[in-house]
C-alpha positions as CSV (number, residue, x, y, z in Angstrom):
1,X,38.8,-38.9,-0.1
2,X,41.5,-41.3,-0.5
3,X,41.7,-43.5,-4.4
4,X,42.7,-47.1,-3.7
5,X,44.9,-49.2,-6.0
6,X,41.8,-51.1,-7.0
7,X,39.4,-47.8,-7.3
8,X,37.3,-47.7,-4.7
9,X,37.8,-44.9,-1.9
10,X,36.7,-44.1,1.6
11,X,35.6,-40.9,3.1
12,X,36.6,-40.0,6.7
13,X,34.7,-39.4,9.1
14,X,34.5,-37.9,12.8
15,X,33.3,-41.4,14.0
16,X,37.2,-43.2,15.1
17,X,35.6,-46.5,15.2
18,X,34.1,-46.4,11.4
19,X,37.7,-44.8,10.7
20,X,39.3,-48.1,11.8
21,X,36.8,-50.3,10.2
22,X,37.0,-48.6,6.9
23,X,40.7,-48.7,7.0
24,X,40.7,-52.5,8.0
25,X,38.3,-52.5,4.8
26,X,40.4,-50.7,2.8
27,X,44.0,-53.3,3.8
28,X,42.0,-56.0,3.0
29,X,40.5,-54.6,-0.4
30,X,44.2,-53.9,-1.1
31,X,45.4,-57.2,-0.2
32,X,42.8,-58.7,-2.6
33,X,43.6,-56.0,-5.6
34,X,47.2,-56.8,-5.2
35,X,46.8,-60.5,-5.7
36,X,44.3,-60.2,-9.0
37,X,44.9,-59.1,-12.5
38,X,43.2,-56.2,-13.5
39,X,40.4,-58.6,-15.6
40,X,39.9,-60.3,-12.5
41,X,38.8,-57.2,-10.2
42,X,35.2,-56.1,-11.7
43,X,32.5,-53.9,-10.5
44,X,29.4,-54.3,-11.8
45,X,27.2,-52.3,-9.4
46,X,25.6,-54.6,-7.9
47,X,28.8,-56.6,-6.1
48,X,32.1,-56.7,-6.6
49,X,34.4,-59.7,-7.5
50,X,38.4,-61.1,-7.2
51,X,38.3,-63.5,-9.9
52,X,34.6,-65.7,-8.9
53,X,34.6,-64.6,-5.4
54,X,32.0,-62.3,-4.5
55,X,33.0,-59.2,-2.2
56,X,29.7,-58.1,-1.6
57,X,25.8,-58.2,-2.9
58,X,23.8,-55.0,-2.7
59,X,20.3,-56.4,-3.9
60,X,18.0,-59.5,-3.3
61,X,18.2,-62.3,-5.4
62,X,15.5,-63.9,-7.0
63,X,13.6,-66.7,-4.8
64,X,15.9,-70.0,-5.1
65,X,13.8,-73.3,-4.6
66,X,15.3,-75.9,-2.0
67,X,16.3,-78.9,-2.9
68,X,18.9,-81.0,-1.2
69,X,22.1,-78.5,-2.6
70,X,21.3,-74.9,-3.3
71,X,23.6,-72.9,-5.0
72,X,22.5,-69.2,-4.4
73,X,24.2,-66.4,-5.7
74,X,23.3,-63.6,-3.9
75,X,23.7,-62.5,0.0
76,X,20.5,-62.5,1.0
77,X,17.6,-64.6,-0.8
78,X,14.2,-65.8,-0.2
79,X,13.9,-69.3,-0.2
80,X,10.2,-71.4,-1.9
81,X,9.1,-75.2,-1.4
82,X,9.5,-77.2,1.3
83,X,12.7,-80.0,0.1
84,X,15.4,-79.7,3.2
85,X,18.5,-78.3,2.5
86,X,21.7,-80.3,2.6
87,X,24.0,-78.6,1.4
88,X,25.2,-74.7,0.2
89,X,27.1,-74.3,-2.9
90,X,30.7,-72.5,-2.7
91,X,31.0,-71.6,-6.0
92,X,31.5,-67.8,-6.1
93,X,32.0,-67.4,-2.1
94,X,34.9,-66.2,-0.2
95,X,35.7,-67.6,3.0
96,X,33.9,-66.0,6.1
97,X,31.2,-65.1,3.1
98,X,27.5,-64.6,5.1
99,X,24.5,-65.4,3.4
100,X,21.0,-64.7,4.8
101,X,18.0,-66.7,3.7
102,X,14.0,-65.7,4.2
103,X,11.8,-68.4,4.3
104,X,8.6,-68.4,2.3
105,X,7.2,-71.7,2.3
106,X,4.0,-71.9,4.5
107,X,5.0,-74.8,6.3
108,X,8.6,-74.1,7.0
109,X,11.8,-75.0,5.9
110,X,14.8,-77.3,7.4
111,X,18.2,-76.7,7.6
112,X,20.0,-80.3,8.2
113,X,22.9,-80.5,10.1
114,X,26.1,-81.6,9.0
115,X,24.7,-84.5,6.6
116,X,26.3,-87.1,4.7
117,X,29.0,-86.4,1.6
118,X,28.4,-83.2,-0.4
119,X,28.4,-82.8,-4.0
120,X,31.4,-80.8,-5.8
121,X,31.2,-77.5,-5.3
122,X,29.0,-77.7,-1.8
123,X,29.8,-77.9,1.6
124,X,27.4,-79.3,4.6
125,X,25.5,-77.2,7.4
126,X,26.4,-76.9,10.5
127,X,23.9,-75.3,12.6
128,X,24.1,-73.4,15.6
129,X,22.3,-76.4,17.7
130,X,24.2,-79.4,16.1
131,X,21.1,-80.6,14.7
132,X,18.5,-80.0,12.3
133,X,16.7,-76.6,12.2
134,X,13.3,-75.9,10.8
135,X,12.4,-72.2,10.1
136,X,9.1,-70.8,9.9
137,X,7.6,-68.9,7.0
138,X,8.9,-65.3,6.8
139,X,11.8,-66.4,9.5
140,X,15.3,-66.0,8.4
141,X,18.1,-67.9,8.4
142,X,22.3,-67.3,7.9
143,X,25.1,-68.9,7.5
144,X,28.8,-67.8,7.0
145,X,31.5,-69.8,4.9
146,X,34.2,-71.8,6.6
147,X,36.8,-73.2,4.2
148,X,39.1,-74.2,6.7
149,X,36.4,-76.5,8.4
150,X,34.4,-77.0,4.9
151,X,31.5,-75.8,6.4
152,X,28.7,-73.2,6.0
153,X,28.2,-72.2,10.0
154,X,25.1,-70.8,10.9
155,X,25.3,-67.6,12.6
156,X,23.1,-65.1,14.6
Protein backbone atom coordinates (compact mmCIF):
# COMPACT_ATOMS: atom_id res chain seq x y z
CA UNK A 1 0.00 0.00 0.00
CA UNK A 2 1.30 3.16 -1.25
CA UNK A 3 0.73 6.81 1.34
CA UNK A 4 -0.05 9.72 -0.99
CA UNK A 5 1.09 13.29 -0.25
CA UNK A 6 -2.48 14.17 0.73
CA UNK A 7 -3.01 10.72 2.86
CA UNK A 8 -5.05 8.61 1.18
CA UNK A 9 -3.47 5.28 -0.38
CA UNK A 10 -4.40 2.65 -2.94
CA UNK A 11 -4.01 -1.03 -2.71
CA UNK A 12 -2.99 -3.02 -5.89
CA UNK A 13 -4.61 -5.33 -7.18
CA UNK A 14 -4.41 -8.32 -9.90
CA UNK A 15 -7.17 -6.50 -11.95
CA UNK A 16 -4.65 -4.06 -14.61
CA UNK A 17 -7.55 -2.03 -15.55
CA UNK A 18 -8.57 -0.97 -11.75
CA UNK A 19 -4.57 -0.61 -11.51
CA UNK A 20 -4.75 2.23 -14.10
CA UNK A 21 -7.89 3.76 -12.85
CA UNK A 22 -6.62 3.96 -9.35
CA UNK A 23 -3.38 5.38 -10.48
CA UNK A 24 -5.27 8.02 -12.78
CA UNK A 25 -7.13 8.55 -9.34
CA UNK A 26 -4.28 8.77 -7.40
CA UNK A 27 -2.31 11.78 -10.29
CA UNK A 28 -5.31 13.60 -10.07
CA UNK A 29 -5.68 13.45 -6.07
CA UNK A 30 -2.04 14.61 -6.22
CA UNK A 31 -2.54 17.32 -8.58
CA UNK A 32 -5.36 18.66 -6.28
CA UNK A 33 -3.20 18.09 -2.86
CA UNK A 34 -0.40 19.96 -4.54
CA UNK A 35 -2.43 23.04 -5.33
CA UNK A 36 -4.21 23.32 -1.62
CA UNK A 37 -2.92 24.24 1.74
CA UNK A 38 -3.06 21.68 4.21
CA UNK A 39 -6.46 23.59 5.88
CA UNK A 40 -7.87 23.32 2.64
CA UNK A 41 -7.66 19.37 2.12
CA UNK A 42 -10.18 17.78 4.79
CA UNK A 43 -11.69 14.47 5.35
CA UNK A 44 -14.48 14.27 7.14
CA UNK A 45 -15.74 10.72 6.41
CA UNK A 46 -18.36 11.27 4.62
CA UNK A 47 -16.52 13.29 1.40
CA UNK A 48 -13.61 14.82 0.89
CA UNK A 49 -12.89 18.54 -0.05
CA UNK A 50 -9.98 20.99 -1.91
CA UNK A 51 -10.97 24.12 -0.43
CA UNK A 52 -15.38 24.05 -1.12
CA UNK A 53 -15.12 21.58 -3.86
CA UNK A 54 -16.44 18.35 -3.06
CA UNK A 55 -14.30 15.19 -4.19
CA UNK A 56 -16.83 12.72 -3.40
CA UNK A 57 -20.21 11.96 -1.19
CA UNK A 58 -20.52 8.49 0.34
CA UNK A 59 -24.15 8.85 1.82
CA UNK A 60 -27.67 10.18 0.80
CA UNK A 61 -28.63 13.53 1.52
CA UNK A 62 -31.54 14.54 3.11
CA UNK A 63 -34.73 15.12 0.59
CA UNK A 64 -34.21 18.71 -0.96
CA UNK A 65 -37.58 20.39 -2.14
CA UNK A 66 -37.68 21.80 -5.82
CA UNK A 67 -38.08 25.06 -6.40
CA UNK A 68 -36.93 26.92 -9.45
CA UNK A 69 -32.73 26.75 -8.13
CA UNK A 70 -31.76 23.89 -5.95
CA UNK A 71 -28.72 23.90 -4.25
CA UNK A 72 -27.97 20.21 -3.16
CA UNK A 73 -25.13 19.26 -1.38
CA UNK A 74 -24.82 15.82 -1.67
CA UNK A 75 -24.19 13.26 -4.87
CA UNK A 76 -27.16 11.60 -4.79
CA UNK A 77 -30.53 13.03 -3.27
CA UNK A 78 -34.12 12.52 -3.33
CA UNK A 79 -36.00 15.14 -4.57
CA UNK A 80 -40.11 16.24 -2.79
CA UNK A 81 -42.85 18.67 -4.45
CA UNK A 82 -43.66 19.13 -7.65
CA UNK A 83 -41.96 23.20 -8.46
CA UNK A 84 -39.76 22.51 -11.89
CA UNK A 85 -36.30 22.89 -11.59
CA UNK A 86 -34.35 25.65 -13.25
CA UNK A 87 -31.47 25.75 -12.24
CA UNK A 88 -28.50 23.62 -9.99
CA UNK A 89 -26.36 25.41 -7.57
CA UNK A 90 -22.44 25.24 -8.07
CA UNK A 91 -21.48 26.09 -4.91
CA UNK A 92 -19.30 23.23 -3.55
CA UNK A 93 -18.95 21.33 -7.04
CA UNK A 94 -15.98 20.57 -9.14
CA UNK A 95 -16.16 20.58 -12.69
CA UNK A 96 -17.29 17.21 -14.34
CA UNK A 97 -18.97 16.81 -10.56
CA UNK A 98 -22.25 14.07 -11.17
CA UNK A 99 -25.14 14.40 -9.16
CA UNK A 100 -28.03 11.90 -9.15
CA UNK A 101 -31.46 12.84 -8.10
CA UNK A 102 -34.57 10.27 -7.10
CA UNK A 103 -37.84 11.56 -7.60
CA UNK A 104 -40.43 11.31 -4.96
CA UNK A 105 -43.25 13.44 -5.82
CA UNK A 106 -46.34 11.39 -6.98
CA UNK A 107 -46.90 13.29 -9.99
CA UNK A 108 -43.41 13.76 -11.26
CA UNK A 109 -40.95 16.21 -11.48
CA UNK A 110 -39.44 18.43 -14.55
CA UNK A 111 -36.22 19.15 -15.34
CA UNK A 112 -36.26 22.49 -17.72
CA UNK A 113 -33.99 22.88 -20.34
CA UNK A 114 -31.59 25.47 -20.68
CA UNK A 115 -33.93 28.40 -19.23
CA UNK A 116 -33.54 31.90 -18.96
CA UNK A 117 -30.65 33.77 -16.62
CA UNK A 118 -29.58 31.94 -13.55
CA UNK A 119 -29.02 33.27 -10.18
CA UNK A 120 -25.35 33.64 -8.67
CA UNK A 121 -24.10 30.62 -7.82
CA UNK A 122 -26.37 28.34 -10.40
CA UNK A 123 -26.03 27.29 -13.65
CA UNK A 124 -29.00 26.13 -16.27
CA UNK A 125 -29.94 22.49 -17.38
CA UNK A 126 -29.32 21.12 -20.29
CA UNK A 127 -30.93 17.91 -20.86
CA UNK A 128 -30.04 15.09 -22.85
CA UNK A 129 -33.20 15.84 -25.35
CA UNK A 130 -32.75 19.74 -25.55
CA UNK A 131 -36.00 20.15 -23.97
CA UNK A 132 -37.86 19.83 -20.88
CA UNK A 133 -37.87 16.43 -19.06
CA UNK A 134 -40.44 15.20 -16.54
CA UNK A 135 -39.53 12.24 -14.36
CA UNK A 136 -41.73 9.96 -12.79
CA UNK A 137 -41.98 9.21 -9.09
CA UNK A 138 -39.17 6.88 -7.89
CA UNK A 139 -37.29 7.63 -11.54
CA UNK A 140 -33.90 9.16 -11.28
CA UNK A 141 -32.31 11.68 -12.78
CA UNK A 142 -28.29 13.07 -13.28
CA UNK A 143 -26.49 15.51 -14.27
CA UNK A 144 -22.66 16.35 -14.40
CA UNK A 145 -21.02 19.89 -14.00
CA UNK A 146 -19.69 21.71 -17.07
CA UNK A 147 -17.85 24.90 -16.11
CA UNK A 148 -16.49 25.43 -19.31
CA UNK A 149 -20.06 25.56 -20.95
CA UNK A 150 -21.79 26.72 -17.56
CA UNK A 151 -23.97 24.03 -17.61
CA UNK A 152 -25.16 21.10 -15.57
CA UNK A 153 -25.46 18.27 -18.54
CA UNK A 154 -27.60 15.53 -17.96
CA UNK A 155 -26.16 12.26 -18.30
CA UNK A 156 -27.12 8.45 -18.60
Amino acid sequence: MAALQHGFTIEPTDDPDLNRLQQRIKKALDTLAAAATSSQLVDNGRYVTVGAQNLQSQTRGPNVNSASAIAPKYAYQRIDNATAIDFIATTGWFDGARIEFLITNGGGLTFRNNTGSPPAGAYPLRNATNANVTIVQGATIAYRLDQAGKLWVQVD
